[in-house]
Each structure stands twice: as C-alpha cells, then as structure tokens.
C-alpha positions in Angstrom: 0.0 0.0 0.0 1.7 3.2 -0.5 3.1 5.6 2.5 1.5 8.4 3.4 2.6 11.2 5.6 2.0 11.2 9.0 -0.8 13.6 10.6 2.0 15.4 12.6 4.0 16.7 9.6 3.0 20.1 8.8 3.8 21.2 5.0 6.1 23.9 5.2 5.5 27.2 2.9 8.3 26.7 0.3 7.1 23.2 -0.1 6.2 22.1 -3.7 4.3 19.0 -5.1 7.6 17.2 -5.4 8.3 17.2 -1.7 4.7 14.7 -1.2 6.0 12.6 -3.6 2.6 13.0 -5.2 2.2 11.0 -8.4 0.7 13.3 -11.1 -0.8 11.3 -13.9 1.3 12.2 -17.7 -2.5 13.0 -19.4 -2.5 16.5 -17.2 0.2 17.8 -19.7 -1.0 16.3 -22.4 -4.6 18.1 -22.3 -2.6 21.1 -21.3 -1.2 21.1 -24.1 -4.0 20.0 -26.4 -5.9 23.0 -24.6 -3.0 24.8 -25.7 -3.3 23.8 -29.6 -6.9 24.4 -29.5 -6.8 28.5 -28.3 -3.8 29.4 -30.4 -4.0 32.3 -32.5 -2.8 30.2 -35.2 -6.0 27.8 -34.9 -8.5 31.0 -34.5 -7.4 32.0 -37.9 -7.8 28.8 -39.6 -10.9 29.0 -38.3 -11.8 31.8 -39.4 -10.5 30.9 -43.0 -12.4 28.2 -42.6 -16.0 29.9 -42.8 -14.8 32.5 -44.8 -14.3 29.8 -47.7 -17.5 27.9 -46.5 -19.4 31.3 -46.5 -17.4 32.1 -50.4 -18.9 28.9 -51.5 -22.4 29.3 -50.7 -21.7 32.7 -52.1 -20.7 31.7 -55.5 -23.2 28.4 -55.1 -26.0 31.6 -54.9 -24.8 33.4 -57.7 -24.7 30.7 -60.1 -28.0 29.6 -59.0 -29.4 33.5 -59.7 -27.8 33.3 -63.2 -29.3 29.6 -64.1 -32.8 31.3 -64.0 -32.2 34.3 -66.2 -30.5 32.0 -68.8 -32.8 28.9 -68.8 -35.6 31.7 -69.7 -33.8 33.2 -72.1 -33.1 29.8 -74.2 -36.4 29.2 -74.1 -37.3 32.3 -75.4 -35.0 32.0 -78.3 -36.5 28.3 -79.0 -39.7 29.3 -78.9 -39.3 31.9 -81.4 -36.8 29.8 -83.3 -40.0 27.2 -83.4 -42.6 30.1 -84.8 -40.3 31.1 -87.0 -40.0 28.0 -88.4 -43.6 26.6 -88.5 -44.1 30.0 -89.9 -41.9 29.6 -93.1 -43.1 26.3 -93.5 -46.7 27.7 -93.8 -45.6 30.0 -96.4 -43.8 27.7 -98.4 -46.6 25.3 -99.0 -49.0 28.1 -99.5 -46.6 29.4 -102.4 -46.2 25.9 -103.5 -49.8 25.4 -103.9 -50.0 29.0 -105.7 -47.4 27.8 -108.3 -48.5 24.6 -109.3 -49.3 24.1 -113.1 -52.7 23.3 -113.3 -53.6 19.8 -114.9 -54.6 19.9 -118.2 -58.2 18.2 -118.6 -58.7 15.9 -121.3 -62.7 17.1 -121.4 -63.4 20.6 -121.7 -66.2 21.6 -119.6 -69.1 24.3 -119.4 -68.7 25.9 -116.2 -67.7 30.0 -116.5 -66.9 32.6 -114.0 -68.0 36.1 -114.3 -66.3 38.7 -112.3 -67.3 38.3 -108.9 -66.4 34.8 -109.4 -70.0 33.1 -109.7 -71.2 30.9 -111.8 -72.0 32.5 -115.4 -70.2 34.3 -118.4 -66.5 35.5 -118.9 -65.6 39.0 -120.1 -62.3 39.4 -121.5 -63.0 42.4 -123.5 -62.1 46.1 -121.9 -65.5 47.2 -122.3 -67.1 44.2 -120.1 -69.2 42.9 -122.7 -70.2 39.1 -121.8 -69.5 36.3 -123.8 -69.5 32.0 -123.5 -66.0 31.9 -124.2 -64.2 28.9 -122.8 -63.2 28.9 -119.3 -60.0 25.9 -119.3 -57.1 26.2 -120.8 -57.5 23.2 -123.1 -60.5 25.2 -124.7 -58.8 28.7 -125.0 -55.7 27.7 -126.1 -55.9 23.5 -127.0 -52.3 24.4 -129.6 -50.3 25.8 -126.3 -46.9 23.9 -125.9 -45.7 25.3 -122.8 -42.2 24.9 -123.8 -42.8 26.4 -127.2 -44.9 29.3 -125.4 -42.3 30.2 -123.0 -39.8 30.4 -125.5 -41.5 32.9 -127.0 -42.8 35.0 -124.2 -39.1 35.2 -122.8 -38.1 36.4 -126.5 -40.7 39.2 -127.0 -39.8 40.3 -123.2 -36.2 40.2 -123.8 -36.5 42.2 -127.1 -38.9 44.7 -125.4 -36.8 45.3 -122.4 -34.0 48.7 -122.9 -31.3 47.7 -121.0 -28.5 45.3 -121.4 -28.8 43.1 -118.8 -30.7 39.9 -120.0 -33.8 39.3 -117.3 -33.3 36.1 -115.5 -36.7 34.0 -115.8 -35.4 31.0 -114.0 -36.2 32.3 -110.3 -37.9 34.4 -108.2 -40.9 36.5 -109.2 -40.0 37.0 -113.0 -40.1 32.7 -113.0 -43.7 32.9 -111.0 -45.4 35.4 -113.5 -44.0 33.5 -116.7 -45.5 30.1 -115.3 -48.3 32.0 -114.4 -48.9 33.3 -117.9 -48.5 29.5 -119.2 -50.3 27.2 -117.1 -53.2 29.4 -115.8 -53.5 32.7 -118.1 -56.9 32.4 -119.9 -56.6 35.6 -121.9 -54.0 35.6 -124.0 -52.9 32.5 -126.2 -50.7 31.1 -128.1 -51.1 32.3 -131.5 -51.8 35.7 -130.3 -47.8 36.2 -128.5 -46.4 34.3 -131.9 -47.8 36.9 -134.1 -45.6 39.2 -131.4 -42.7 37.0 -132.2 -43.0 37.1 -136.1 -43.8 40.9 -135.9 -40.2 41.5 -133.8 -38.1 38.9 -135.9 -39.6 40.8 -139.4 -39.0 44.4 -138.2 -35.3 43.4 -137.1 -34.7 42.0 -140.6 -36.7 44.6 -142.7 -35.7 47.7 -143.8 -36.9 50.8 -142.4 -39.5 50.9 -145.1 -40.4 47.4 -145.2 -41.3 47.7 -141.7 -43.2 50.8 -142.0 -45.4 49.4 -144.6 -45.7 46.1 -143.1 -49.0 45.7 -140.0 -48.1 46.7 -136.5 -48.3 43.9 -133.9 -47.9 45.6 -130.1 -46.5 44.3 -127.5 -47.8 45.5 -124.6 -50.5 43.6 -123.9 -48.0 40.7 -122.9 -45.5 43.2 -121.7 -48.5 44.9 -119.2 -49.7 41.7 -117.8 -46.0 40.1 -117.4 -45.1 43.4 -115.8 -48.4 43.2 -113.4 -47.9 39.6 -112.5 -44.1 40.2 -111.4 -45.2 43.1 -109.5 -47.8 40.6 -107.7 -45.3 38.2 -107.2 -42.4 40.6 -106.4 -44.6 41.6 -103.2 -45.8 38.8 -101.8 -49.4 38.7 -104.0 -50.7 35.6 -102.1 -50.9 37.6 -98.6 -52.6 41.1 -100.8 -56.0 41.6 -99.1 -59.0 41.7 -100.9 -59.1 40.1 -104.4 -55.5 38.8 -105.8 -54.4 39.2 -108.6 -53.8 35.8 -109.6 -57.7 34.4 -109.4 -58.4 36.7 -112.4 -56.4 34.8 -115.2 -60.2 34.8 -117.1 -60.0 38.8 -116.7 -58.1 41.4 -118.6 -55.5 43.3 -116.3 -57.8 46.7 -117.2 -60.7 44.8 -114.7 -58.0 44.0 -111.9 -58.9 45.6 -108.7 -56.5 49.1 -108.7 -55.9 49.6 -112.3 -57.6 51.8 -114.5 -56.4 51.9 -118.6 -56.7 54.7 -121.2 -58.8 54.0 -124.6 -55.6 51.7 -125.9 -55.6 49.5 -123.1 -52.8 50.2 -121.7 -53.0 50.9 -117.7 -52.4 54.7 -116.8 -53.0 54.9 -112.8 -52.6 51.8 -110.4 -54.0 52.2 -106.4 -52.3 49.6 -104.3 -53.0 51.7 -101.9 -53.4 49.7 -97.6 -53.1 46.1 -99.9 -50.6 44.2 -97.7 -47.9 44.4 -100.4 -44.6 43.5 -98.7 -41.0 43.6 -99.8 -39.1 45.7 -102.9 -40.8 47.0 -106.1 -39.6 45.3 -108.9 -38.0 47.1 -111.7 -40.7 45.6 -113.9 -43.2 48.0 -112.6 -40.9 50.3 -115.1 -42.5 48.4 -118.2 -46.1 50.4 -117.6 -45.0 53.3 -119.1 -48.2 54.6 -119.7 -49.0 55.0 -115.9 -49.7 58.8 -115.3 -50.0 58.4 -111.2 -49.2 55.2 -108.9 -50.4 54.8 -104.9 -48.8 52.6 -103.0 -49.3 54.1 -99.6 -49.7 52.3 -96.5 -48.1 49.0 -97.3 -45.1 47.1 -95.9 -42.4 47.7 -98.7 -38.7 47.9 -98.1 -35.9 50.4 -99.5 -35.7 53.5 -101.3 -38.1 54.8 -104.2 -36.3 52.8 -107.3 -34.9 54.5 -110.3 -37.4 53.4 -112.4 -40.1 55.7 -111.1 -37.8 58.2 -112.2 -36.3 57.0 -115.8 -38.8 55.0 -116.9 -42.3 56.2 -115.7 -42.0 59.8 -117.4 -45.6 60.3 -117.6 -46.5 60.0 -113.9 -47.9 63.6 -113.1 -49.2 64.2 -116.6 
C-alpha cells in the first residue's frame, strides 16, 4: 500500500508538489497542451479561414443559382421563337407551292364559267365588259399551247422589249412565277396571239426601215403589261394582298383587276395599291407600264428607297 505522511508533519510554505512525492498522472500535460493547440492564434485563424471559404462557396453556389434562371428563360425564349419562326416559313412555303403549281390539263373541256365576282356565269375578257360564253380551261382557250414552245416565246418578246443590257433572268424568283403564271393558268391571252408578237419583232429586225413601216403593226404591250403586273404581284408577296388577288383573275383582262384603270388603248395609266398588304421591294418591272400617269402605294409594308425606275422609266407620272 503506499506511504502516506504522518498527521503530525506540517507542510512547510516553500514546499512544492515534489516534496509529497505525489504521483501526477502524464494525461494532465497532455490536455494542457492540447488545450493549448486548440486556443492558439494560429488555430482562430484557420478558423476563421475556414467559414470564410465555407461562406465564399455558398456565395458563389448563390450566384450561379441566380444566373441559371435568367438564362434557362432566355433559351427558351430563343426556341420558342426559333420554333414560330419556323412553323411560320413552312406555312408560307406550302402556300406558295400550292400558288405555283401548273394546273392539270383536262382531257374534257367543260361548261362551267366565272364572271367577275367569281360566280357561276359568263366570262368577259374584253375592256369594255361585254359578256360572252368563251371557254373557261385552258385546253379550250388555247388547245395548240406547248408550254415549252410558249415560253420560249414570251421570254423572246420580253427580252427584245426590255431597254437595258442586262438579260432578265426568268429561271427564279418572281420573273419565273409570272412566266408560269402566264403559261399554265392565263386564260386571256394565247398562243397564236404572243407568236404573231414574235414574227412581228423577228420581221422588223430584218426589214428595212421601209419594209417595216409598210408592213402591220403587232404591239406588245399587252403581254408586256400583264407580265409586268404579275411580277409586280409576285415581287410583293401577292398571295398575302388583301381583298381580291391578282392571280384568281387569269379569265379577266388586267384593265378589270382591282386598282388599275387603262386609257382608250388599253394600256394601264394609274394603279392604287393603296393599304393592300404588299410586302417587300418594287420590282424594276413595274418600269415596263409606261403609260401609268399616277401610282399609290401608300400604306403597305415595302422595303428600300423609291427605285430609279419611277424616275427614268415612268416619265408620264404627273401628266
């Protein structure tokens, strides 16, 4: 057992642990000194580093979270217009794809006619609006049109009638939808009418000045003025024109479309196309009407400056 000291002995003042001969267990110093570790400086600052990053983290993890938002509306925005936009185009390409397809040629003619209003009933081609029981399909108005033949000579009389140098490019765009036009649906004029154009160009090129003086004037205008018309209706987006387009009236003379008026001759003098819808540029083929004495084309949608033509071409707008 061990010693201790007696009752008697009396601790003196200078005394210190050592003179008991006290066993002090080695885990004192050791939590001393982990007590030590733990309230250092050093450690309070690590500390503090510590929820500093922690509180730079949740920070940042904020601030990307704020920014998701924003951005995820944003994409879906854009697809959502990117998905109009499409479905969009798509409906006006099949709409112009139903607008240019050639008609089928029937193998029967039939009886039924259209008057203007687009009942049942008589056509009138003439300018003065006299009725008749002409034929209303193309096989009956024109049963000798090749197309190919046809084309060939519309493109020559249009070529030959137009002033500058630069050949017209009929393979695209609107120039290509008013040529197809005039072949496959155009009731009014036919074939042996726009050869008689093409023999009367070919014989005043090769005939002396005389020759052709003497010899029987064909003009040219009336294919000239309803190419020119049918570009222009193309050219601005015809299909989307309020009130009644152009393009149903391939039984009518351009004189009877709706907004164009024609002097004694034929030959149009003042077009209104006034609050019509018409979209995009004026083509330069509007310049072929060089009869028209006044144009209004206020309150539609068309883009860029007032062309040249208006100017160069159209010297008798104001007369």
């Amino acid at each position: 057992m061990p010693s201790f000291p007696s009752a008697t002995t009396q601790p003196s003042p200078s005394s210190s642990l050592q003179d008991y001969d006290l066993d002090v267990p080695a885990s004192v110093s050791v939590l001393q000194a982990d007590v030590d570790v733990v309230f250092t400086p050093n450690n309070n600052n690590n500390i503090n580093k510590d929820k500093e990053q922690h509180f730079a983290e949740e920070t940042n993890e904020n601030n990307t979270r704020n920014w998701d938002r924003p951005l995820f509306i944003t994409l879906y925005v854009m697809l959502f217009l990117a998905t109009s936009g499409l479905a969009f185009s798509i409906t006006r390409y099949v709409q112009a794809r139903k607008s240019n397809r050639p008609p089928t040629m029937p193998s029967q003619a039939t009886t039924t006619t259209i008057t203007d209003d687009g009942t049942t009933g008589p056509i009138s081609n003439s300018l003065d609006g006299s009725s008749n029981t002409s034929p209303t399909t193309l096989a009956e108005v024109d049963p000798d049109r090749d197309p190919v033949v046809y084309r060939s000579d519309i493109e020559y009389i249009l070529s030959a009638e137009t002033e500058d140098n630069n050949p017209i490019n009929f393979l695209e765009g609107a120039q290509k939808k008013a040529i197809d036009w005039l072949v496959y649906k155009d009731l009014v004029l036919n074939s042996s009418e726009v050869h008689e154009m093409v023999e009367f160009i070919e014989n005043e090129n090769e005939n002396t000045e005389v020759e052709a003086a003497a010899a029987p004037v064909v003009p040219t205008f009336p294919l000239v003025q309803r190419y020119a018309m049918m570009v222009l209706f193309f050219g601005t987006n015809g299909e989307l024109w309020s009130e009644k387009p152009w393009s149903d009236m391939a039984n009518l003379h351009e004189c009877k479309f709706l907004g164009v008026d024609c002097d004694l001759e034929g030959q149009a003098d003042n077009l209104n196309l006034a609050f019509r819808k018409l979209r995009g540029r004026l083509p330069d083929e509007v310049g072929m009407l060089t009869k028209l004495t006044s144009v209004n084309f206020l309150g539609n949608s068309l883009e860029g400056s007032i062309p040249s033509f208006i100017y160069n071409k159209l010297t008798n707008l104001g007369t």
